[in-house]
C-alpha positions, 0 to 999 in steps of 0.5 A: 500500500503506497501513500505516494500520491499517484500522478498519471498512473505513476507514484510520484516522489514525495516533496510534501509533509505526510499524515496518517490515517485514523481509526475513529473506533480507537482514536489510534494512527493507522499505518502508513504515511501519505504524502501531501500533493504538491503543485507539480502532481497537481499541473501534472496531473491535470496536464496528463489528463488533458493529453489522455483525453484527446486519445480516450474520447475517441476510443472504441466503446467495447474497449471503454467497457472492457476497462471498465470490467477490469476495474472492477476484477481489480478490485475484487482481487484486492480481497480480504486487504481492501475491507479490512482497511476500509472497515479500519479507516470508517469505523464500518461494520465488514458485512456493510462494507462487503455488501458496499464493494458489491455495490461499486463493482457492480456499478462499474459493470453497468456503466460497462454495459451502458457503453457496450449497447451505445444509444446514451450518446443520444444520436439525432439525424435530421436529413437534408430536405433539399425541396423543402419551401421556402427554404431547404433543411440543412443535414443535421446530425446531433449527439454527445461528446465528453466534457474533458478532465474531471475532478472527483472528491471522495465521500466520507460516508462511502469509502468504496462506493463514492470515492476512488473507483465510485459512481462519479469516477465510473460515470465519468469514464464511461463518458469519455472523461480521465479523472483526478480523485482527491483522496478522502483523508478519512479514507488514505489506505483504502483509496491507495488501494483501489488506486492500485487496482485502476492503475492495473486496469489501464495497464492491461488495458493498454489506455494512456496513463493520464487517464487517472491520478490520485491526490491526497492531503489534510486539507483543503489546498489541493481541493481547491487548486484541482478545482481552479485549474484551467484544465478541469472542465467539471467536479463531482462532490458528495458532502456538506452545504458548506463544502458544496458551496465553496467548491461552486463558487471556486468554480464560477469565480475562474476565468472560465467557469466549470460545472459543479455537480454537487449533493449537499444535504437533505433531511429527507422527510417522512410524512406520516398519513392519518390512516397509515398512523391508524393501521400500522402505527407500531410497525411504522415506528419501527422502520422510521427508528432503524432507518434513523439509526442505520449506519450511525445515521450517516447516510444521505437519505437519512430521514431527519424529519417525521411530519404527522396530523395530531391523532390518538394514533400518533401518540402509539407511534410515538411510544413504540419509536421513543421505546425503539430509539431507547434501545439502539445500541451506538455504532462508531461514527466515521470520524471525530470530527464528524462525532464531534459536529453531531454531538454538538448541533443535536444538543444545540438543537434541544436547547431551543425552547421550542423543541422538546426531546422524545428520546434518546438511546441509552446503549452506547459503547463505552469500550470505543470512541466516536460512539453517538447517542441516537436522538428523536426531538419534537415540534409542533408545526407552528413552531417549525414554519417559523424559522429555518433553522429547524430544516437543518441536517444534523448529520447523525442518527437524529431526526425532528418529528413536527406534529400538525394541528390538522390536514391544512397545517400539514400542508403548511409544513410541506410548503416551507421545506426546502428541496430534498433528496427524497420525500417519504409518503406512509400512506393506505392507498385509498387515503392518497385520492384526499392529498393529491395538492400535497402530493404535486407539492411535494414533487417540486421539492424533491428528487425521489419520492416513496411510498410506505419504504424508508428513504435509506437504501439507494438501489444503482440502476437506470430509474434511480434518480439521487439529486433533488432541488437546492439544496439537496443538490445544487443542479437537480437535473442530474443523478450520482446513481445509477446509469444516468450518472453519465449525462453530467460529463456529456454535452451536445455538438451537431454535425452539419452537411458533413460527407457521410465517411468523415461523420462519428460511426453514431451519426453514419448513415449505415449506423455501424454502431447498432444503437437506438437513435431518433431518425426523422422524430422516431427512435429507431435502429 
């Protein structure tokens, strides 16, 4: 495992300070020291990349796809070495993180196949209409072609599948774009690791090596130079409001402004509807409970928000989630850092006057650090429409349950939220006919939207859409998960009155590619 930083598929020699990474369970220094990238790795780098490009953007799409797969047979050979020190570095259960690399290799493989069949580079033939009057119709051929370099920055919540070799590195790829990742430094060895794998993978491959590059630090220096660097045309991030922000506005303060595609937060509400509450109300305390709790709360579908009309069965759901809360027993959180942020903003938030607590577990593990006590607050729905900042993520195993007088000031509450990953309806079926104003507000505000299902758990496929409206995300078009992932690194160029041979093999007129294509307004092979 080399904590060399890794400039164009090569280990760089160090020249800057090292650092270690920690094992948040034990407070204690992992081994292993990685070094800081310096200016030069970072120019070169991006300059590698620039060169790989012009190369790479052309390549066969059976060859991209076969790259792709070998990624991850890289990964898998890792073994027993990657989970170990994954599970080290994030305090994760290894069951967790096996079922996670099962997640990342398996998205490589999609993207593989994506690229494989070829239609996503949305191929659009107008033909010439030479007697058309007044005026004839030019041959118009349209589809799209990749950005250029990406800079991806890694997840702490996901050592694996949002990080070095994860949905925004697979996605980028198989458009057509190399990638810088920067390290997450939570996450030093396990990104050194899937680092050696890619580094095979172009090997084997036969790709040009400024495909890829692998930078670590501390800090926030080398994030923010990868991000002003001329040659970067777009980054990824998954993280907080705060850090989201910076990096947009890093980017559109360049010369030439660059694309950010960035999730930044949700709390993910769960509304709880009066005749659900009626049936099921046990049994809906105990999703919302272990959704709450799973993975310390450190997911990004987290649900940080309950929303119910006062009821007699309400009140059985509040006994049976405080009673499920009580009992969780406490997981490491990912780092101290983050321990430390959740402790603090969960009991900040329990000191307003407005909030009273409904629970807070009891079984924490004094043997380990980074330990969090789950916590469930309430509110009523006055109270929380008055200010903002009751709609803040507290990222951790926390959320805020605001009780409404009637169905009116249920909707008065929808109307106020901010924009979220997901929106949560518990719903009996016939009941879902009287909310159907809410259920149209409750699109604008969010990306995914589920019935009677906890918002935890994010399936990689086609359909699967994880971006939602400011400030869930800052561009709410576009998706980290699933195939569709790739249309972030894509953008439109049309061909015009070019001789059939000098077209891309998408746009020809024999169609040598075999993809789906729309010919004349009809999509057709």
């Amino acid at each position: 495992m080399e904590g060399k930083n890794i400039v164009c598929s090569a280990y760089a020699e160090p020249s800057g300070e090292s650092f270690e990474a920690i094992n948040p369970a034990t407070g204690k220094e992992l081994e292993g020291a990685f070094f800081k990238a310096s200016s030069v790795d970072i120019t070169n780098a991006l300059n590698g990349a620039e060169i790989a490009f012009q190369t790479y953007k052309n390549i066969d799409k059976d060859l991209k796809a076969s790259f792709l797969r070998s990624i991850a047979d890289e990964i898998l050979s890792l073994g027993d070495e990657l989970i170990s020190r994954a599970a080290a570095e994030s305090g994760l259960p290894v069951a967790r993180l096996q079922g996670e690399l099962g997640r990342t290799t398996g998205q490589l493989r999609l993207f593989a196949d994506l690229v494989e069949e070829g239609s996503w580079v949305q191929a659009i033939i107008d033909p010439a209409l030479p007697e058309r009057k007044p005026m004839p119709r030019a041959d118009i051929r349209r589809m799209l072609v990749p950005l250029g370099p990406v800079v991806v920055f890694g997840a702490s919540n996901f050592p694996l599948a949002f990080s070095v070799a994860g949905g925004d590195t697979a996605s980028a790829l198989a458009a057509g774009c190399p990638v810088v990742v920067k390290a997450h430094p939570a996450h030093l060895g396990t990104s050194a690791l899937v680092g050696s794998a890619i580094i095979k993978a172009i090997d084997k491959s036969g790709l040009p090596k400024g495909l890829f590059s692998l930078l670590y630090d501390s800090g926030y220096e080398v994030g923010a130079a990868l991000v002003k660097h001329p040659k970067t045309k777009a980054v990824t991030f998954t993280g907080s409001f705060k850090g989201g922000n910076a990096l947009i506005r890093l980017a559109q303060e360049r010369e030439v402004p660059i694309p950010v595609f960035a999730e930044m937060g949700s709390i993910n509400p769960i509304i709880l509807l009066p005749g659900a509450l009626e049936n099921r109300a046990e049994e809906l305390a105990q999703k919302c409970a272990g959704s709450i709790t799973q993975g310390s709360g450190q997911f990004c579908t987290n649900p940080g928000l309950m929303i119910a009309v006062q009821s007699p069965a309400l009140e059985k759901f509040k006994s049976a989630l405080a009673a499920a809360i009580l009992a969780s027993p406490s997981s490491t959180m990912l780092t101290a850092g983050i321990f430390s942020n959740y402790s603090q903003l969960s009991k900040e938030i329990l000191d307003d006057n407005h909030i009273d607590l409904l629970a807070e577990s009891t079984v924490i593990n004094k043997e380990l650090e980074c330990q969090p006590a789950a916590r469930v607050a309430l509110i009523s729905a006055k109270d929380f429409i008055s200010s903002i900042k009751f709609q803040q993520e507290i990222f951790g195993p926390y959320s805020l349950l605001v009780t409404a007088k009637d169905a009116i000031e249920l909707q008065e509450v929808i109307g106020v939220l901010e924009g979220q990953l997901t929106a949560t309806l518990m719903a009996e079926p016939q009941e879902l006919e009287n909310y159907q104003e809410l259920l149209n507000e409750l699109i604008d505000k969010t990306g995914r939207l589920i019935l009677n299902g906890v918002p935890t758990g994010v399936e990689v496929c086609a359909a699967m859409q994880h971006g939602g409206p400011h400030p869930a995300t800052n561009d709410s078009r576009f998706t980290s998960v699933g195939s569709m992932a790739i249309y972030r690194f894509a953008r439109p160029v049309a061909w015009q009155d070019w001789e059939d041979e000098l077209l891309p093999d998408a746009l020809k007129a024999k169609n040598p590619l075999g993809i789906y294509r729309l010919v004349d307004q009809k999509w057709i092979k």
